[in-house]
Backbone bond lengths (Angstrom), bond angles and torsions (degrees), N, CA, C in turn:
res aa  C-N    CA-C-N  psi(-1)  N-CA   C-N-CA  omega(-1)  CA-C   N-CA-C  phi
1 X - - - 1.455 - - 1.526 112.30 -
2 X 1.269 109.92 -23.33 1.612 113.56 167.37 1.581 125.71 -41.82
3 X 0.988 119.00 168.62 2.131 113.62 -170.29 1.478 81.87 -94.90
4 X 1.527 98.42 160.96 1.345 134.74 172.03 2.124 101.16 -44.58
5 X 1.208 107.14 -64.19 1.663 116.55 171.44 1.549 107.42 -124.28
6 X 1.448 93.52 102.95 1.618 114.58 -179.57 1.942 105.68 -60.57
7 X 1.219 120.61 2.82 1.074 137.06 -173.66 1.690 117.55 -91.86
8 X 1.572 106.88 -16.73 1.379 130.47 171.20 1.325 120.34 -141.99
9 X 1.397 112.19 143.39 1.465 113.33 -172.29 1.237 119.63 -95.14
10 X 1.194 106.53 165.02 1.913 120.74 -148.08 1.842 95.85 -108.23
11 X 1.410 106.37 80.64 1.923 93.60 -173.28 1.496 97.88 -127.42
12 X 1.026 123.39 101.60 1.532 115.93 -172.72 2.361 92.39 -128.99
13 X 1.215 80.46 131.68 1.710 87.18 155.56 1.036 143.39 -66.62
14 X 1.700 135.75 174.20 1.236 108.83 -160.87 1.344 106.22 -94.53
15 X 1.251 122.50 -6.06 1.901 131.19 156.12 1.511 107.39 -36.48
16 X 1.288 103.22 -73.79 1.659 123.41 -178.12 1.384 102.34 -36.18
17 X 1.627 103.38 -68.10 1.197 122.08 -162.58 1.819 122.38 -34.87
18 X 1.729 91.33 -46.20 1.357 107.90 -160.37 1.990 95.93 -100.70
19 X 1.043 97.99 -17.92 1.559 88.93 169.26 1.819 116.72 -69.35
20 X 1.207 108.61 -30.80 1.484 122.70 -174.59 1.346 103.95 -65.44
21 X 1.490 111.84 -60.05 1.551 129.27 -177.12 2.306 97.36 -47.86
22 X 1.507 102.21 -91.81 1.516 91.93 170.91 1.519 128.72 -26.00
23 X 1.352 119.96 -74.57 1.668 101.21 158.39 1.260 125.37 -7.46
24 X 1.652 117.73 -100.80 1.584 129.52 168.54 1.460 107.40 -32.54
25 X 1.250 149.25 -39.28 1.595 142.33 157.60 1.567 100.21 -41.49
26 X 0.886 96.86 -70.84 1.714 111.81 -158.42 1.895 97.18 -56.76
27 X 1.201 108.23 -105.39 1.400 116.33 -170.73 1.481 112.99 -67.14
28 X 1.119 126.16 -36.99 1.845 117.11 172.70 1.667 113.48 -89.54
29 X 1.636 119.71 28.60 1.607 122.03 167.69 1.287 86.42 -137.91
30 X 1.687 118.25 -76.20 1.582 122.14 -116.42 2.050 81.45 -99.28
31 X 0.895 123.60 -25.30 1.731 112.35 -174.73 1.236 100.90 -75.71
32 X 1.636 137.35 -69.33 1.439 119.24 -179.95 1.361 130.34 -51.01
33 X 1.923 119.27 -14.93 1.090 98.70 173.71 1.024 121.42 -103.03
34 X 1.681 115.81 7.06 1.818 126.70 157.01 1.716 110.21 -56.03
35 X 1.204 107.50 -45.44 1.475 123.86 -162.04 1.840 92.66 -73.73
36 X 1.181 111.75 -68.18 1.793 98.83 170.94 1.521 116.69 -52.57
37 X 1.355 121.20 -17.67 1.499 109.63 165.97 1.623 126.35 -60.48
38 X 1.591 89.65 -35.24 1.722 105.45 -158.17 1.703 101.00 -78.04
39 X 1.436 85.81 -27.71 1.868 89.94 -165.98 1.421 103.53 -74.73
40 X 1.613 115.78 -56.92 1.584 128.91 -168.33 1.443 124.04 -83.70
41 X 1.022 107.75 -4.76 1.416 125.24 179.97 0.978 134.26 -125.72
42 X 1.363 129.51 30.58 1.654 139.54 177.88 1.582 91.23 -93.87
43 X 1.122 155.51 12.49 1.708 159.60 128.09 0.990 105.43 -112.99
44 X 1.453 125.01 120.43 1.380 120.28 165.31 1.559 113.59 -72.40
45 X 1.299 105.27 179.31 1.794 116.80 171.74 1.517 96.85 -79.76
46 X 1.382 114.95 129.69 1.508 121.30 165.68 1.653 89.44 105.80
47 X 1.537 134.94 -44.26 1.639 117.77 -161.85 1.651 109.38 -47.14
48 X 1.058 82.06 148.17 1.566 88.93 179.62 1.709 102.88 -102.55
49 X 1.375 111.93 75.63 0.977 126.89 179.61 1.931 114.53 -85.17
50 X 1.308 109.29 150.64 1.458 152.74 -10.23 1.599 100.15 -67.35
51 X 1.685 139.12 -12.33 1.403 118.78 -170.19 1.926 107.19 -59.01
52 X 1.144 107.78 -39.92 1.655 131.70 -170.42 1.627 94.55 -97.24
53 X 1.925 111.61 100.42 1.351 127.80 -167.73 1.658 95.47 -106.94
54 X 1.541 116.74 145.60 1.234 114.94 135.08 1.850 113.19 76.46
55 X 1.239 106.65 28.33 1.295 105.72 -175.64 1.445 94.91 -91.99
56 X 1.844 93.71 129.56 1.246 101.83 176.86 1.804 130.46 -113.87
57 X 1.142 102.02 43.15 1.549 106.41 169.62 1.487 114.09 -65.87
58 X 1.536 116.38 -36.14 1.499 94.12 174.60 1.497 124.67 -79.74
59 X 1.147 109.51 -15.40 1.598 122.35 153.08 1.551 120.04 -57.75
60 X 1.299 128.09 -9.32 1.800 119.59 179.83 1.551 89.98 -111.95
61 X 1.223 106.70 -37.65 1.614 110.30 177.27 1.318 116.44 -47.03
62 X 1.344 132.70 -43.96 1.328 146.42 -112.29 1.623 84.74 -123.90
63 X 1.784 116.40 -60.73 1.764 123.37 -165.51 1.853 90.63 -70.08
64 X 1.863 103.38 -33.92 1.930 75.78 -150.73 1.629 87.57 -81.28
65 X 1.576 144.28 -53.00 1.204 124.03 177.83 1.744 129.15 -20.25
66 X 1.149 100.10 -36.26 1.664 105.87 -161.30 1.657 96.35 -97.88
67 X 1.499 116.36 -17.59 1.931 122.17 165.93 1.253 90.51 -53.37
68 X 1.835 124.25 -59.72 1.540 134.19 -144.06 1.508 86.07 -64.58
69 X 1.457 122.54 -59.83 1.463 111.38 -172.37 1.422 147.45 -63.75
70 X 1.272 85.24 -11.93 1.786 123.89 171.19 1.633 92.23 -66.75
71 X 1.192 116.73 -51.99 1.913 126.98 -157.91 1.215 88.02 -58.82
72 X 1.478 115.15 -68.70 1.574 145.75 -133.34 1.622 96.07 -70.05
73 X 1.194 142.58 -38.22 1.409 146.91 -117.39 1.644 73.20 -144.33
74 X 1.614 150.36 -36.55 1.409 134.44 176.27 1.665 100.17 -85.24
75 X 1.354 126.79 -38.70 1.464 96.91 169.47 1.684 129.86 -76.43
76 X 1.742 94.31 -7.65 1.878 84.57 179.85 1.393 105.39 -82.44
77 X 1.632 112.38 -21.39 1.460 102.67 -173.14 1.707 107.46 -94.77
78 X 1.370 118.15 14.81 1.559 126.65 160.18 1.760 114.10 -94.57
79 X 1.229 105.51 -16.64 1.267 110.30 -174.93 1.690 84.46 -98.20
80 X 1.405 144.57 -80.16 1.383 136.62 -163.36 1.765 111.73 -31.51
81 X 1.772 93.21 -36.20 2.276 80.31 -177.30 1.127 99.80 -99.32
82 X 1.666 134.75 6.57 1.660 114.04 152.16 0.941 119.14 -75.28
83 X 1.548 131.71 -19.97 1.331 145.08 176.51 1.378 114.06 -26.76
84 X 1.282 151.76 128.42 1.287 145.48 158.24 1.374 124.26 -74.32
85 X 1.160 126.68 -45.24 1.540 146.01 125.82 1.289 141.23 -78.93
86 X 1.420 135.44 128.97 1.570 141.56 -166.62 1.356 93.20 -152.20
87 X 1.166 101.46 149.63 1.591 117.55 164.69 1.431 134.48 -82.06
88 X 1.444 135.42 119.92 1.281 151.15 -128.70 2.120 82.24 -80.42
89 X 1.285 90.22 113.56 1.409 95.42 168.35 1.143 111.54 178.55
90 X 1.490 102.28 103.48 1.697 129.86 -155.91 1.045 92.74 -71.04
91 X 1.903 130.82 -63.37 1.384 125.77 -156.24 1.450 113.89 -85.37
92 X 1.400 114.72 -14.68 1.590 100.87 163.28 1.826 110.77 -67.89
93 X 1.074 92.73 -46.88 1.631 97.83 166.21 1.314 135.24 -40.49
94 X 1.463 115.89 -47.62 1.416 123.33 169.75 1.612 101.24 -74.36
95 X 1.627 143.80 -70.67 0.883 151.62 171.24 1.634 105.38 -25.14
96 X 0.920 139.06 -73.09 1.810 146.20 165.07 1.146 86.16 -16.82
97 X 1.780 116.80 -92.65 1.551 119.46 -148.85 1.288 104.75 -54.45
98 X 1.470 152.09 -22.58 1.147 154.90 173.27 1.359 117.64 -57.76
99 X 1.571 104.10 -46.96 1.993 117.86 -177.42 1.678 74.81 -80.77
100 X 0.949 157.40 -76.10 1.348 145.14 -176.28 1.710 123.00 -5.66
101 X 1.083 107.82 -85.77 1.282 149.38 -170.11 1.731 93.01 -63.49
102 X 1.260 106.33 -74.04 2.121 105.70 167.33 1.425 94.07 -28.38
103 X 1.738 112.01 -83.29 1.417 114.49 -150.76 0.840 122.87 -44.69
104 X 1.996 125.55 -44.05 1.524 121.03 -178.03 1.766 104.51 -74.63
105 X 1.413 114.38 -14.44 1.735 97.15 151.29 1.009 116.82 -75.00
106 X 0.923 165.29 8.27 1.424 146.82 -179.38 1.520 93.83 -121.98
107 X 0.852 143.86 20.14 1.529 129.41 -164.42 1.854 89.29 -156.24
108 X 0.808 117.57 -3.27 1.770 130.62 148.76 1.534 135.14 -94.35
109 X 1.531 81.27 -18.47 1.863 104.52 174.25 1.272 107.85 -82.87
110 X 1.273 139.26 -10.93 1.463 151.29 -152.21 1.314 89.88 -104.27
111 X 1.552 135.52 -7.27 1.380 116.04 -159.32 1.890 85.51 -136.99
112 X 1.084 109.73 17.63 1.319 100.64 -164.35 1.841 85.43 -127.64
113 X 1.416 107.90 -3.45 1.693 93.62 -166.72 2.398 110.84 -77.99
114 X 1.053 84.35 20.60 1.475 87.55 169.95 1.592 116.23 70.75
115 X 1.452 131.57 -177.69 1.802 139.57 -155.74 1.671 89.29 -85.58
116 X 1.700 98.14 156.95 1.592 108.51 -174.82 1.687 106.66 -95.68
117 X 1.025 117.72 -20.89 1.208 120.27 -166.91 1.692 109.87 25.20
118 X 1.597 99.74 -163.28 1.704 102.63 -171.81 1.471 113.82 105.04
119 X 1.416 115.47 161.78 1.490 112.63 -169.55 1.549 124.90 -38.60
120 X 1.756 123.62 -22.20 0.760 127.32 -174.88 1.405 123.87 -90.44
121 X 1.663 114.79 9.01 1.549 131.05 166.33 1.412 82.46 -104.93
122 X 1.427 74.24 161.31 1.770 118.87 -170.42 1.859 97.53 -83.21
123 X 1.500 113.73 -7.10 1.885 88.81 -163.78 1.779 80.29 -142.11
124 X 1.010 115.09 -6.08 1.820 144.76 169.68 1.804 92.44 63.08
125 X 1.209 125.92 14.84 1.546 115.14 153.00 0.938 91.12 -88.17
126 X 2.039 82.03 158.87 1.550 141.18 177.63 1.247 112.23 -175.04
127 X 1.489 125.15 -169.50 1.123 140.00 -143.09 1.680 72.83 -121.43
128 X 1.461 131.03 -102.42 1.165 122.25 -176.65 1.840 118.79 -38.28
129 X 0.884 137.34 -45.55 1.212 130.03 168.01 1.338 137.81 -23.82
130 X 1.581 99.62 -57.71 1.583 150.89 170.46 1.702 98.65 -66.69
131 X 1.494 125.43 -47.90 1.074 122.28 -122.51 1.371 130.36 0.93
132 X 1.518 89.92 92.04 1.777 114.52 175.72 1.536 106.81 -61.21
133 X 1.370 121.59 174.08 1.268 129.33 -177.65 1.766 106.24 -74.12
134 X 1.352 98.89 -24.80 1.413 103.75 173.60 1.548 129.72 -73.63
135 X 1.338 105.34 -5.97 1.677 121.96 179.94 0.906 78.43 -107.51
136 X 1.412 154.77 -80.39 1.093 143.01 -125.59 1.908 121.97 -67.42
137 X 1.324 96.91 -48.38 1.455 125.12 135.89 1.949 129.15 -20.04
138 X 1.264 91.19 -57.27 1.445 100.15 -173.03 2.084 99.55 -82.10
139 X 1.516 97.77 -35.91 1.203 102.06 -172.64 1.354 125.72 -78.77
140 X 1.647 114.90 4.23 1.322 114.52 -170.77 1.518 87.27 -113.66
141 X 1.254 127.02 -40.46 1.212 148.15 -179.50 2.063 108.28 -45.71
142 X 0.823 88.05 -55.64 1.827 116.34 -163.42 1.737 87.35 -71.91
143 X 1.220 109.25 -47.27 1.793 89.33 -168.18 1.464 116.78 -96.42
144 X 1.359 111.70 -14.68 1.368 118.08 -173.31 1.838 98.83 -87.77
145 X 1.118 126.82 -46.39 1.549 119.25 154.31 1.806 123.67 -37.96
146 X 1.375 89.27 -41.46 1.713 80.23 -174.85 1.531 123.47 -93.16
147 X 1.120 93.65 15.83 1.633 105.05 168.93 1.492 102.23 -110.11
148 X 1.349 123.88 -24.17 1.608 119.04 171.19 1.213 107.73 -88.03
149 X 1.381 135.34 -7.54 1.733 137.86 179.94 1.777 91.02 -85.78
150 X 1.289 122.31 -37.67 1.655 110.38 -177.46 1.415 110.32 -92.01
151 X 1.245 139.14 -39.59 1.546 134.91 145.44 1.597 118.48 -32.68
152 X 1.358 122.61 -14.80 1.543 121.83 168.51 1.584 105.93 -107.16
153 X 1.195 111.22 -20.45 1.571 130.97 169.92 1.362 97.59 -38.24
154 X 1.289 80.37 -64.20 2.207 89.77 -145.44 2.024 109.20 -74.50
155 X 1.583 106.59 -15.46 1.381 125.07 153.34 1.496 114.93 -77.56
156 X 1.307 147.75 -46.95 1.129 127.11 158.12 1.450 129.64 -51.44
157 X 1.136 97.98 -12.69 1.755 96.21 -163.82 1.902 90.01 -91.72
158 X 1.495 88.96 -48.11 1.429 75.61 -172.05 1.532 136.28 -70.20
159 X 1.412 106.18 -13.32 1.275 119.15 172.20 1.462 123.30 -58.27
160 X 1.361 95.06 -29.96 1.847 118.66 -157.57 1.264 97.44 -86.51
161 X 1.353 126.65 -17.72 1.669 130.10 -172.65 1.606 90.75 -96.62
162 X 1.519 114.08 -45.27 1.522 105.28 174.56 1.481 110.93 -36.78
163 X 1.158 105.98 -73.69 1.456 132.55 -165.48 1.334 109.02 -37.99
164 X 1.162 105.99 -57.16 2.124 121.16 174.13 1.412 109.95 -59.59
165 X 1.448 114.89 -30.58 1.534 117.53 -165.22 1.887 97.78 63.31
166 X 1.115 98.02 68.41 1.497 87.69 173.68 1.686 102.52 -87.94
167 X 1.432 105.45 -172.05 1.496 127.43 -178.77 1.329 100.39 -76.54
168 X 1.425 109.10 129.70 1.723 112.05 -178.83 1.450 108.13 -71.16
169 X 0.984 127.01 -15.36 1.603 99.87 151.57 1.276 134.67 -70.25
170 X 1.151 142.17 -13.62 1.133 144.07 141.05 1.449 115.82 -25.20
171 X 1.651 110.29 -67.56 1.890 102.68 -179.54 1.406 116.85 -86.20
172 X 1.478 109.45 5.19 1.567 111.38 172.25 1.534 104.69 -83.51
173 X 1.499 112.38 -39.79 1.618 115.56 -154.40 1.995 90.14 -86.67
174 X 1.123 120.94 -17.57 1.315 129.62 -176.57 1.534 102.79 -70.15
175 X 1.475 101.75 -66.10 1.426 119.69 -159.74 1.994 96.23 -64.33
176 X 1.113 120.16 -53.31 1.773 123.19 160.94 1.554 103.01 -34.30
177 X 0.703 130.40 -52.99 1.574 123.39 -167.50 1.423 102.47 -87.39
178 X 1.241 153.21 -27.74 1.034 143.33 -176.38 1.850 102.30 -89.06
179 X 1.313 114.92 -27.70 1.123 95.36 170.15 1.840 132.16 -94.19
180 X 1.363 103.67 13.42 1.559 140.00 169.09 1.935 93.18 -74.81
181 X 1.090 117.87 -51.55 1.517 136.20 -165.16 1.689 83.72 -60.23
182 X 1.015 120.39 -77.42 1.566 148.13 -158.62 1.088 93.03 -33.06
183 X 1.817 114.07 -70.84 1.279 116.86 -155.54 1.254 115.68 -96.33
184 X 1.320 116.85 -5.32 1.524 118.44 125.59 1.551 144.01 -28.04
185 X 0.998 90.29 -68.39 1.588 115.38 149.96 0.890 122.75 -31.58
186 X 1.527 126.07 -78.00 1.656 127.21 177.45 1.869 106.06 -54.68
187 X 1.207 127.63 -59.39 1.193 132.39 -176.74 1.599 103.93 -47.49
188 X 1.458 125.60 -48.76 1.590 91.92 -171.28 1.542 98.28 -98.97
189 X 1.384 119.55 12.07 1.478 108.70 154.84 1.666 124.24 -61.16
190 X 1.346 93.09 -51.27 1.605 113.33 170.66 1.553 106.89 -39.99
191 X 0.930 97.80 -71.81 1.633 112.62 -171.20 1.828 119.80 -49.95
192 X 1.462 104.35 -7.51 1.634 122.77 174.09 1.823 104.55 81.22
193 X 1.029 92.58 33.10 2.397 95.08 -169.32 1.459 84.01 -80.18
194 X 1.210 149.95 -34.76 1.697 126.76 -179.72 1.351 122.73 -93.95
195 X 1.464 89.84 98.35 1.432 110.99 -176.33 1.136 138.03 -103.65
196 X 1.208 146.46 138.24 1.420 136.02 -122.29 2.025 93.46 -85.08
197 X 0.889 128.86 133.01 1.251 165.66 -140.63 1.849 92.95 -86.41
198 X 1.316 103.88 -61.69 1.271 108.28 169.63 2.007 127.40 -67.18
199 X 1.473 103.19 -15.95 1.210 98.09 159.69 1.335 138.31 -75.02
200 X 1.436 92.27 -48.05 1.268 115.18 173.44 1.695 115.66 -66.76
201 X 1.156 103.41 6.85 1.399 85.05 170.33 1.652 105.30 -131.99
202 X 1.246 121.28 3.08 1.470 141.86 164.62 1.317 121.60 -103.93
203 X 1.509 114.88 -63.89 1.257 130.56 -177.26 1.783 111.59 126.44
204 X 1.483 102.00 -174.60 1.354 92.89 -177.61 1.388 116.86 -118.02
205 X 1.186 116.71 55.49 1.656 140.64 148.46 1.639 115.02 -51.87
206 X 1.504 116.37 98.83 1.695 143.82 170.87 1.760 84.17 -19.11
207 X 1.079 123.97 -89.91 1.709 168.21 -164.54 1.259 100.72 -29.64
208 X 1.790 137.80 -26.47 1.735 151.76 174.78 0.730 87.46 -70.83
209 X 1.472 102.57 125.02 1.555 122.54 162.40 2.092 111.72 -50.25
210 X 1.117 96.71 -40.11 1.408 96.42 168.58 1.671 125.74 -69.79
211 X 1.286 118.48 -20.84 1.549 115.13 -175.75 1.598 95.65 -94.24
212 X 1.497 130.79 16.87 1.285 111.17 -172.05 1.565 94.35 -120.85
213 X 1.622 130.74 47.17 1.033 123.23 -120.15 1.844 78.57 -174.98
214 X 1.575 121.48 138.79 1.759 114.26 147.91 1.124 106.67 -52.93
215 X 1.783 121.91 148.33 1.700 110.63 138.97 1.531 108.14 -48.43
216 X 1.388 109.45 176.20 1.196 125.77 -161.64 1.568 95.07 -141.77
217 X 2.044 101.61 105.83 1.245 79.71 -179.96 1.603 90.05 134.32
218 X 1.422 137.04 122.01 1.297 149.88 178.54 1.684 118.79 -61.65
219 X 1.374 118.10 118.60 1.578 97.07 -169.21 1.412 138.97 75.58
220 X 1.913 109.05 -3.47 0.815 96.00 173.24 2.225 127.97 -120.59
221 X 1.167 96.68 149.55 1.710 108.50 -159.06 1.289 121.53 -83.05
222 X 1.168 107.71 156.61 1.942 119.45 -178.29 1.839 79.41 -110.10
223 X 1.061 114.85 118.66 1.737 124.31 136.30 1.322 127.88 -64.25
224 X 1.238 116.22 148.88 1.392 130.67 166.80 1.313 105.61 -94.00
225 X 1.911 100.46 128.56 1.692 102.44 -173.94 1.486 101.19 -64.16
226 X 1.116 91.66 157.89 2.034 114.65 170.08 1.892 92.55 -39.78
227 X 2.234 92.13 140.93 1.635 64.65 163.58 1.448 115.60 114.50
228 X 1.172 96.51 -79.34 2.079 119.26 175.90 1.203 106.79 -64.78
């Protein structure tokens, strides 16, 4: 229960207080486990995939979590400049406005990634369908940011507990859970769960303009339907 440096005291307001708390909700819980949704879960366990196409729960999962963090991260940073007092800490400061500034890109890029087309249009173009240069674009764009928006994550957060001198459980019970994430991570990597985005929501037909095409995207796999 002791501070991070028993050498400085731990006095933060309840501005401070509650801006820290939202933050760590937002980007050190609810963003990495959107981002393991999007990756590991475009097939669920049990789909009877390729007959069972395109289920999109990790897709509502994935936009409304990262809305919540969008919310969460504008009232802590409305509560930090009502603040009357804050603690002098330039590089959590610069680092923040950065996961800031990234995040509302990437969460503006979501609206910019172009038409879905696919069997379920009437003329079955789109931008993803097709994968036009403009998906393709958005799609290399969109994932390679959001793995550098949580790599500045896990440095803002931690700085900001520096800065407060919070209670070292705070970056112990933080740092435990993020490395739960990790090895998470590797395990349903192992296991082949990130699957190319465009299959799973088509299938794995030679003849898609998208399967004639790399995935897009580090690590991630074409399955063989059940069966084959």
């Amino acid at each position: 229960m002791s501070s991070v440096d028993p050498s400085r005291p731990h006095e933060v307001g309840q501005a401070l207080a509650w801006h820290g708390r939202l933050m760590v909700l937002g980007w050190g819980v609810l963003a990495p486990l959107a981002v393991l949704t999007a990756r590991f879960y475009k097939i669920l366990p049990g789909q009877n995939w390729p007959q069972t196409l395109d289920h999109r729960g990790w897709w509502h999962l994935h936009w409304i979590t990262q809305s919540v963090v969008i919310v969460l991260a504008l009232g802590a940073l409305a509560l930090i400049l009502a603040a009357m007092r804050h603690p002098d800490a330039p590089l959590h400061r610069v680092i923040g406005y950065c996961v800031l500034i990234l995040g509302a890109t990437q969460y503006l890029s979501g609206f910019l990634r172009g038409s879905k087309g696919g069997p379920t249009d009437k003329t079955l173009r789109g931008d993803h369908f097709d994968m036009t240069r403009r998906r393709i674009a958005f799609e290399k764009l969109h994932k390679s940011l959001g793995y550098g928006v949580l790599a500045l994550t896990m440095a803002a957060t931690l700085s900001g507990l520096w800065a407060t001198n919070a209670p070292l459980w705070m970056p112990l019970l933080l740092t435990a859970f993020w490395v739960a994430l990790i090895v998470g991570f590797v395990v349903l990597q192992r296991r082949g769960q990130a699957v190319d985005t465009y299959q799973a929501i088509w299938g794995p037909d030679p003849q898609l303009p998208g399967n004639k095409i790399a995935p897009i995207g580090w690590g991630i796999t074409r399955p063989e339907p059940k069966g084959d």
